[in-house]
C-alpha positions in Angstrom: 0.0 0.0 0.0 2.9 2.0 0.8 3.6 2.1 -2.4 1.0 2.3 -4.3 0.7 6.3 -2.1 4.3 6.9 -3.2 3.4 5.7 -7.1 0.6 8.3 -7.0 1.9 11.1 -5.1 -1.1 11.0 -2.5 -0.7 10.9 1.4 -3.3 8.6 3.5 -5.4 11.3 4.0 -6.1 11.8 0.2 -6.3 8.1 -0.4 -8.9 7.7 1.8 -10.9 10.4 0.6 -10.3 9.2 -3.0 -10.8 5.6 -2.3 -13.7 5.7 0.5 -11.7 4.0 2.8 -11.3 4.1 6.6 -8.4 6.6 7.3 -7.6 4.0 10.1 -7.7 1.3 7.7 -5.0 3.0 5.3 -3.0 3.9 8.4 -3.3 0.2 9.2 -2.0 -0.9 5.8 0.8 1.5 5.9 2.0 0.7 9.4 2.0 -2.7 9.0 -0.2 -3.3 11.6 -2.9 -5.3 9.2 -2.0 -6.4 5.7 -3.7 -5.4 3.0 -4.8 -8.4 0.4 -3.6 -8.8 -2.6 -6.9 -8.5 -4.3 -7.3 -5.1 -2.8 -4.2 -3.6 -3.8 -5.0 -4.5 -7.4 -8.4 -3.2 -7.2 -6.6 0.0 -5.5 -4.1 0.1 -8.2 -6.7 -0.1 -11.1 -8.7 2.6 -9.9 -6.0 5.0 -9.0 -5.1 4.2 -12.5 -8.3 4.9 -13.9 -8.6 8.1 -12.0 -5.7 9.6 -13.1 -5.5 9.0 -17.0 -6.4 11.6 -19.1 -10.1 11.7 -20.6 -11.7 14.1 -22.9 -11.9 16.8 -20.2 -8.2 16.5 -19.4 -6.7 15.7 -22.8 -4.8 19.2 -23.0 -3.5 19.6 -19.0 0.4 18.1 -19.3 0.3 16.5 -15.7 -3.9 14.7 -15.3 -2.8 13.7 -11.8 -3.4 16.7 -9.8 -4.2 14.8 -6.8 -6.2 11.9 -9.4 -8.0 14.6 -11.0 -9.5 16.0 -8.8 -11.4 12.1 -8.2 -13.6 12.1 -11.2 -17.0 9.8 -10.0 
């Protein structure tokens, strides 16, 4: 999880806004204290993904991840 943050430049506080997930639960992840599945990261991943690739609104801005765009819905 740790670095899936570091891959797109968000702390846990943004994360868990983006993602609707628990602060605590992030903070978990990160710490170590509970892992995080496998299956979760790669949903995580895919989504972060998806949030942050340009679209038709975006297509002209030279850097679409401004904090995942602003999370698109």
């Amino acid at each position: 999880m740790k670095e899936l943050l570091k891959k797109y430049g968000l702390n846990m506080k943004e994360a868990s806004d983006i993602l609707h997930i628990p602060y605590r639960t992030i903070q978990n992840w990160v710490g170590g204290t509970r892992k995080c599945p496998n299956y979760i990261i790669e949903l995580i991943d895919f989504r972060l993904k998806f949030l942050s690739a340009p679209n038709e609104e975006t297509q002209s801005d030279p850097q679409p991840n401004t904090k995942i765009a602003k999370t698109r819905n």
